[in-house]
C-alpha positions as a printed NumPy array, in Angstrom:
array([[100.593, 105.681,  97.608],
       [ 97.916, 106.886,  94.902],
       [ 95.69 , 103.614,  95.925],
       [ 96.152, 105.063,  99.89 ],
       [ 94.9  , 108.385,  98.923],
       [ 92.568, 107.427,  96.623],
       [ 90.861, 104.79 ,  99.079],
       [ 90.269, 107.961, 101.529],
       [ 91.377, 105.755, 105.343],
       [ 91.181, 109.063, 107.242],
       [ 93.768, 107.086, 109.72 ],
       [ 96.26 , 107.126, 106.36 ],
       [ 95.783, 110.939, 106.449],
       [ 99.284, 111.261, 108.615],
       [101.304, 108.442, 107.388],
       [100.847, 109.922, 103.486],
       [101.631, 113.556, 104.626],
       [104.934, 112.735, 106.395],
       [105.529, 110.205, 103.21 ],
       [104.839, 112.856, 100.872],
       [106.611, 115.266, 102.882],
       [109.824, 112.81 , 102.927],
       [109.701, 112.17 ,  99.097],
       [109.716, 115.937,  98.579],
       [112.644, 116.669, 100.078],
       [114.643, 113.585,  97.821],
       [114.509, 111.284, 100.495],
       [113.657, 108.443,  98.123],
       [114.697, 105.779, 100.859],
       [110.929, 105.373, 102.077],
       [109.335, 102.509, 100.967],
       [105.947, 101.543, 102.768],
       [106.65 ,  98.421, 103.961],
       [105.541,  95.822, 106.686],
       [109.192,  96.188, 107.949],
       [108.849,  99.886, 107.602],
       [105.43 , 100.263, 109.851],
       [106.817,  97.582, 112.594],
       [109.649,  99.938, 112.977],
       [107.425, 102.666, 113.038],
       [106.077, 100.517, 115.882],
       [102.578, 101.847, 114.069],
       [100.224,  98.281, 113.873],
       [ 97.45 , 100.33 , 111.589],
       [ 99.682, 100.821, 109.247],
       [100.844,  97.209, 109.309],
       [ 97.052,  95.84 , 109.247],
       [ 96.36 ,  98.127, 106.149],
       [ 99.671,  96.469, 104.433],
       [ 98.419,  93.473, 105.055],
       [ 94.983,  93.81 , 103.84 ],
       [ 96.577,  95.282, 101.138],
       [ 98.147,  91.616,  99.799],
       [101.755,  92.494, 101.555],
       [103.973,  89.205, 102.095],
       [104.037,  89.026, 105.961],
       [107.624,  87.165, 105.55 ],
       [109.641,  89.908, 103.858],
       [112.67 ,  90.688, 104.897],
       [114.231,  93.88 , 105.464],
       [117.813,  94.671, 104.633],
       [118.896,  93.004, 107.667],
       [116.905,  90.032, 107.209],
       [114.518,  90.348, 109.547],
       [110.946,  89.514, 109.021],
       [108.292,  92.373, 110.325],
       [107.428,  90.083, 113.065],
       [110.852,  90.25 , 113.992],
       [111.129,  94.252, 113.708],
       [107.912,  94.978, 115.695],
       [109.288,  92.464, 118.445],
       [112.192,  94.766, 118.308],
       [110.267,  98.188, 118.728],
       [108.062,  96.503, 121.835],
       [111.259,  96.249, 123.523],
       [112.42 ,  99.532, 122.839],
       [109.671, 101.56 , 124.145]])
């Protein structure tokens, strides 16, 4: 998260605040990851991941890749 803040992406500015905000409050159970922001259904998060050396083919608990998540989200909304 320091590297985020430190690199100054002004469209960052939200995701760190409600991160920060999270982690204050104990909820430890936030990683940033590509599974995380396809959920989020929020694709400038995932292209700053990504540019950011991320393994597109990570898996999230329920082994799905973020492919597979975002796929998910489209649906949903």
């Amino acid at each position: 998260m320091q590297y985020l803040k430190d690199s100054n992406f002004p469209e960052m500015e939200g995701i760190l605040t409600d991160t920060e905000h999270m982690l204050t409050q104990g909820r430890m159970d936030l990683p940033l990851t590509l599974c995380f922001a396809a959920m989020r259904g929020d694709d400038l998060l995932l292209r700053q991941l990504l540019k950011q050396g991320l393994d597109p083919n990570e898996l999230d608990d329920n082994g799905r890749t973020a492919l597979v998540c975002r796929s998910s989200f489209k649906h949903m909304t």
